[in-house]
C-alpha positions as a Python dict, from the first residue, in 0.01 Angstrom:
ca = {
    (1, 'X'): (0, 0, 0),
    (2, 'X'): (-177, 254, -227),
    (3, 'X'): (-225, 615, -135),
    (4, 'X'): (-455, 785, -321),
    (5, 'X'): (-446, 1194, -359),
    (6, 'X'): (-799, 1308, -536),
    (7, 'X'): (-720, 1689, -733),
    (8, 'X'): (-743, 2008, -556),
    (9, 'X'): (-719, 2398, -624),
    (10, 'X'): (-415, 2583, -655),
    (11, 'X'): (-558, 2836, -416),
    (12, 'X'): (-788, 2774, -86),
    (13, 'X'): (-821, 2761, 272),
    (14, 'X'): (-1140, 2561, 284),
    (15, 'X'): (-1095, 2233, 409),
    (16, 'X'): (-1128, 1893, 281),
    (17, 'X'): (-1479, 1782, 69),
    (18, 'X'): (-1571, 1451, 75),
    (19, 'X'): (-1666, 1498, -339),
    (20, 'X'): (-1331, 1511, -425),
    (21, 'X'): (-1294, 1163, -353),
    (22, 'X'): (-1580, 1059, -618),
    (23, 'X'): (-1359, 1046, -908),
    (24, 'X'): (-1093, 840, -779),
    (25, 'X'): (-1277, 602, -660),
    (26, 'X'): (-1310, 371, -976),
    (27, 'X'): (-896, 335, -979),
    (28, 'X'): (-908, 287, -625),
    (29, 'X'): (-1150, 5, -630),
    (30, 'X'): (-924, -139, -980),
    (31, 'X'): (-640, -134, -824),
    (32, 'X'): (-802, -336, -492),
    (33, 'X'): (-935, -604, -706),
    (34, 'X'): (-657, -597, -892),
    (35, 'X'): (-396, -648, -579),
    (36, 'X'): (-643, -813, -352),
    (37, 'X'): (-482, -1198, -380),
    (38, 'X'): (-155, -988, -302),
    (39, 'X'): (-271, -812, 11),
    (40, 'X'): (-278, -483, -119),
    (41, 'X'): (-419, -195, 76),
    (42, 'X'): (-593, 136, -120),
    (43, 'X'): (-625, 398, 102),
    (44, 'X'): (-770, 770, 17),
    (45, 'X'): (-548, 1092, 119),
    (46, 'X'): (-805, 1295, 297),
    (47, 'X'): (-671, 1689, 314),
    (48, 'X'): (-643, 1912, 560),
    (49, 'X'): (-651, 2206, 309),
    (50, 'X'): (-786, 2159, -65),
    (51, 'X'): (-553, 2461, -182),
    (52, 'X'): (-194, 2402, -291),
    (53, 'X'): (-89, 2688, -130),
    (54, 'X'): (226, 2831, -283),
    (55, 'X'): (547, 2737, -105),
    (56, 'X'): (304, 2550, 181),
    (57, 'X'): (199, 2266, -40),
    (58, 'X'): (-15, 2199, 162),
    (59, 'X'): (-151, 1814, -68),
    (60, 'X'): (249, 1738, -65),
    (61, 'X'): (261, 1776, 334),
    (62, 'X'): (-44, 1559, 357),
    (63, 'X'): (51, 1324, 147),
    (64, 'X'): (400, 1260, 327),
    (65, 'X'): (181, 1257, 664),
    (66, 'X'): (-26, 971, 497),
    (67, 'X'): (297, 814, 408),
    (68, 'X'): (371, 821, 796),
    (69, 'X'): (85, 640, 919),
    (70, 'X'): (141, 390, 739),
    (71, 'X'): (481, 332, 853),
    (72, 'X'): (344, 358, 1211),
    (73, 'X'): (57, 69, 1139),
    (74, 'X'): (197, -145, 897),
    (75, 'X'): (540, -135, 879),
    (76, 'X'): (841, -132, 615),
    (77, 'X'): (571, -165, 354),
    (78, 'X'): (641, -27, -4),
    (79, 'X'): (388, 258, -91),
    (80, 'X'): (305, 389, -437),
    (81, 'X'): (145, 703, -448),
    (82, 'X'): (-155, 796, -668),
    (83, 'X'): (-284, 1116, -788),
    (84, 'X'): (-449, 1268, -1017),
    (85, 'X'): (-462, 1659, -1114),
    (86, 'X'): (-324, 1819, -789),
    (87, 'X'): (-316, 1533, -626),
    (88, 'X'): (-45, 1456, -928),
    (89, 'X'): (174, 1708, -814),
    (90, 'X'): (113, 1593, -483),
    (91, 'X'): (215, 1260, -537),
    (92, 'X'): (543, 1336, -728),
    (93, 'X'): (652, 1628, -467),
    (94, 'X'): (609, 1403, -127),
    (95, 'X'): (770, 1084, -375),
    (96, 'X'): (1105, 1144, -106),
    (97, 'X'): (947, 1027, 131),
    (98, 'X'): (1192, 670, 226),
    (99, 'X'): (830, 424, 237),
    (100, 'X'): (736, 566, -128),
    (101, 'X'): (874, 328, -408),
    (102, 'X'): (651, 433, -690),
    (103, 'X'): (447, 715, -797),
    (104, 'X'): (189, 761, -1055),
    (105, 'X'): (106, 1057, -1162),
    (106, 'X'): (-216, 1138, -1332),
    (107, 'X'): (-285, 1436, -1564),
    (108, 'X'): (-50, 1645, -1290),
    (109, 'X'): (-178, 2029, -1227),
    (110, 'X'): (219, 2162, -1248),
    (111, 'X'): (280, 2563, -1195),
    (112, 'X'): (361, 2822, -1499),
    (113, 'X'): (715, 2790, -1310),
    (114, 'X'): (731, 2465, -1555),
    (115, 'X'): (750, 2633, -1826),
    (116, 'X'): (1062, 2897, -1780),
    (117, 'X'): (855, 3149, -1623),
    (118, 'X'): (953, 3127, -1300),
    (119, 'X'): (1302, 3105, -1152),
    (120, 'X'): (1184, 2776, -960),
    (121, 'X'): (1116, 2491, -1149),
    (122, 'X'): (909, 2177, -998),
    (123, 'X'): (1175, 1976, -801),
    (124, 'X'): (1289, 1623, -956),
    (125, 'X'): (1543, 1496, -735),
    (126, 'X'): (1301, 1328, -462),
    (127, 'X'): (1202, 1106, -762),
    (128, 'X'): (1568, 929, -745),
    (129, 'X'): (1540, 546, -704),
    (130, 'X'): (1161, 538, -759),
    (131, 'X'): (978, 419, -1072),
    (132, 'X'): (765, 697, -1194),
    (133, 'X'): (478, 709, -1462),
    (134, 'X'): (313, 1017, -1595),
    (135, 'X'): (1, 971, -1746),
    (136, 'X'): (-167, 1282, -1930),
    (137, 'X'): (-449, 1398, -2187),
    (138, 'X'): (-324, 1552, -2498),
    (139, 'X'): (-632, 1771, -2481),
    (140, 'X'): (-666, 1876, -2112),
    (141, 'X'): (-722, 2215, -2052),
    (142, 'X'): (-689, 2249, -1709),
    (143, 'X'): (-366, 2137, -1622),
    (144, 'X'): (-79, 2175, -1945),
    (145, 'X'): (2, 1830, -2089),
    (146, 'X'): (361, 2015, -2187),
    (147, 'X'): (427, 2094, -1855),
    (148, 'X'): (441, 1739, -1739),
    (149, 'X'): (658, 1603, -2059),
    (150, 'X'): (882, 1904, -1949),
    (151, 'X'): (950, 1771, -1545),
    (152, 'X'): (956, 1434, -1720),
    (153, 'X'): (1208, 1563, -1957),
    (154, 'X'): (1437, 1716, -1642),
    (155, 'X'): (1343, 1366, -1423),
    (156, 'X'): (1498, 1096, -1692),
    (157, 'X'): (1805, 1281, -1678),
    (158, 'X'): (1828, 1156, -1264),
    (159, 'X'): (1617, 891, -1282),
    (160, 'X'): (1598, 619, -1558),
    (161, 'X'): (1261, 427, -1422),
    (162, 'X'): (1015, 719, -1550),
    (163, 'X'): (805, 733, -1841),
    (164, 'X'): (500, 892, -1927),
    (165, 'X'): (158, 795, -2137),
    (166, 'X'): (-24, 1008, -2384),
    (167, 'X'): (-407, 977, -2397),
    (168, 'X'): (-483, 1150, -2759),
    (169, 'X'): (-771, 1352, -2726),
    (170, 'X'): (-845, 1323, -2427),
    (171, 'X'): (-942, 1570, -2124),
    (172, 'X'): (-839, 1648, -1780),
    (173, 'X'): (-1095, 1358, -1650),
    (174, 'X'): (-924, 1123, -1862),
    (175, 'X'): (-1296, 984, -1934),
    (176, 'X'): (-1292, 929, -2307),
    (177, 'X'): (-1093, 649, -2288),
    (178, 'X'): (-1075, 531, -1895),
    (179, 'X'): (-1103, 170, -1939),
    (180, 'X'): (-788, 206, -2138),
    (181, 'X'): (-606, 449, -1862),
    (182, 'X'): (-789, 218, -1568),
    (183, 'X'): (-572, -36, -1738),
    (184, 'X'): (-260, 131, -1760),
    (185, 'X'): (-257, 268, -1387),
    (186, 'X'): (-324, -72, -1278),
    (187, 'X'): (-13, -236, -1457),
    (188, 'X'): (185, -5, -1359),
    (189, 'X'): (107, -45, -994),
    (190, 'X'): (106, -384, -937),
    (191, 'X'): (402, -423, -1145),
    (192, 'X'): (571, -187, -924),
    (193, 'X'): (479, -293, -582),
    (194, 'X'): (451, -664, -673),
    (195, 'X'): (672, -934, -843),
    (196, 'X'): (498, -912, -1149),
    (197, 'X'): (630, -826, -1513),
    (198, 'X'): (490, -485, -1650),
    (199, 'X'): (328, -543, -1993),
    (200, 'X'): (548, -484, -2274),
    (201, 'X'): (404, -131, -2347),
    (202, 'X'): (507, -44, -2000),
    (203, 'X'): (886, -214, -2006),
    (204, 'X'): (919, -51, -2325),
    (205, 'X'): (815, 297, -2207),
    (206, 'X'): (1030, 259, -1930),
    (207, 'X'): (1370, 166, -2115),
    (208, 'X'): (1291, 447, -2399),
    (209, 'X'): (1516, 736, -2402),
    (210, 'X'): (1334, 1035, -2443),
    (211, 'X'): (1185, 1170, -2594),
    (212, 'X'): (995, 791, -2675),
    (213, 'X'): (897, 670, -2362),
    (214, 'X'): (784, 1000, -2234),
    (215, 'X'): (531, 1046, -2558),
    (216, 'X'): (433, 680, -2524),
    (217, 'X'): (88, 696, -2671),
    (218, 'X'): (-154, 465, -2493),
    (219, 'X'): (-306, 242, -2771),
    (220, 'X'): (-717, 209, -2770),
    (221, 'X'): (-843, -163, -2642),
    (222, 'X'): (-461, -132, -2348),
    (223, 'X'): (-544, -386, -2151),
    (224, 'X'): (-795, -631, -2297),
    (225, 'X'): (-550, -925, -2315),
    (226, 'X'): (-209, -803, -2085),
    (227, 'X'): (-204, -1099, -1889),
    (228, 'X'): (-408, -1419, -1962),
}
């Protein structure tokens, strides 16, 4: 099972907008082709509140909810979690949740609290025992590409199966080069929930130390012959 978490605001009471969903939807529908001979289920992480909240997190709380259900329907199923901006943050907060198995993380929004400016940093411990990847544009402005090599950084050091992908020159849409990073996401999903190999860009990211396999840059033309 796939949970998808679409971005947010770090501040807002309004309620969920169907539009947020738009941009995940081509890695949603990747990552059903891709899984379908498997069984695999994508499902999208509706919110009850678009804001983040402060100390409510209110994606996080949603996300674990979603996490619920689909204990309740389906089962001891293994869920990876999907996100991308909030929905990033999202995913790696509510990643203690005992169905999660994998998270990916997509150009994750993370809080000035990242950087030392806060007496809180983001929490890595819920990422124990779950293989993590960070994906992130070198060139997004909207949420700090150093912030996420930084919780990276602090997450290797309790959890071996993390790495994280560099997209050079690229945005907070991760458009410039999204066959490459539809790619990516997709190997690193079905490897994870599936007994398939990752490719060797993603086994290699994963046994890195740092600061290698968490400034793995993702090469132009990723995915055009992974797996024959």
């Amino acid at each position: 099972m796939v949970l998808v978490l679409p971005d947010g605001v770090p501040e807002s009471e309004r309620g969920h907008s169907p539009w947020a969903l738009l941009p995940t939807l081509p890695l949603g529908r990747a990552l059903a082709r891709a899984g379908r001979a498997e069984g695999l289920l994508v499902l999208p992480v509706r919110y009850g509140c678009r804001g983040w909240n402060g100390d409510r997190a209110e994606p996080a709380v949603d996300a674990a909810r979603a996490a619920d259900e689909v204990v309740r329907e389906y089962g001891d199923v293994p869920v990876c979690l999907v996100g991308h901006g909030l929905g990033g943050r999202a995913a790696l907060r509510a990643a203690g949740h005992p169905a999660v198995s994998s998270v990916l993380a997509m150009a994750p929004w993370l809080p000035a609290a990242e950087s030392g400016e806060a007496p809180e940093p983001e929490p890595v411990k819920q990422l124990v025992g779950r293989r993590v990847m960070i994906v992130h544009g070198t060139n997004d402005e909207r949420a700090c590409p150093d912030l996420s090599y930084r919780l990276a950084e602090r997450a290797k050091k309790v959890n071996r199966d993390i790495c994280r992908f560099e997209v050079h020159t690229d945005g907070h849409a991760l458009r410039q080069h999204h066959a490459e990073v539809l790619a990516l996401a997709v190997d690193f999903v079905i490897g994870s929930l599936f007994p398939q190999p990752y490719s060797r860009p993603v086994a290699d990211a994963l046994a890195a130390p740092p600061p290698l396999g968490l400034r793995m840059p993702l090469a132009a033309g990723f995915g055009k012959s992974l797996r024959p």
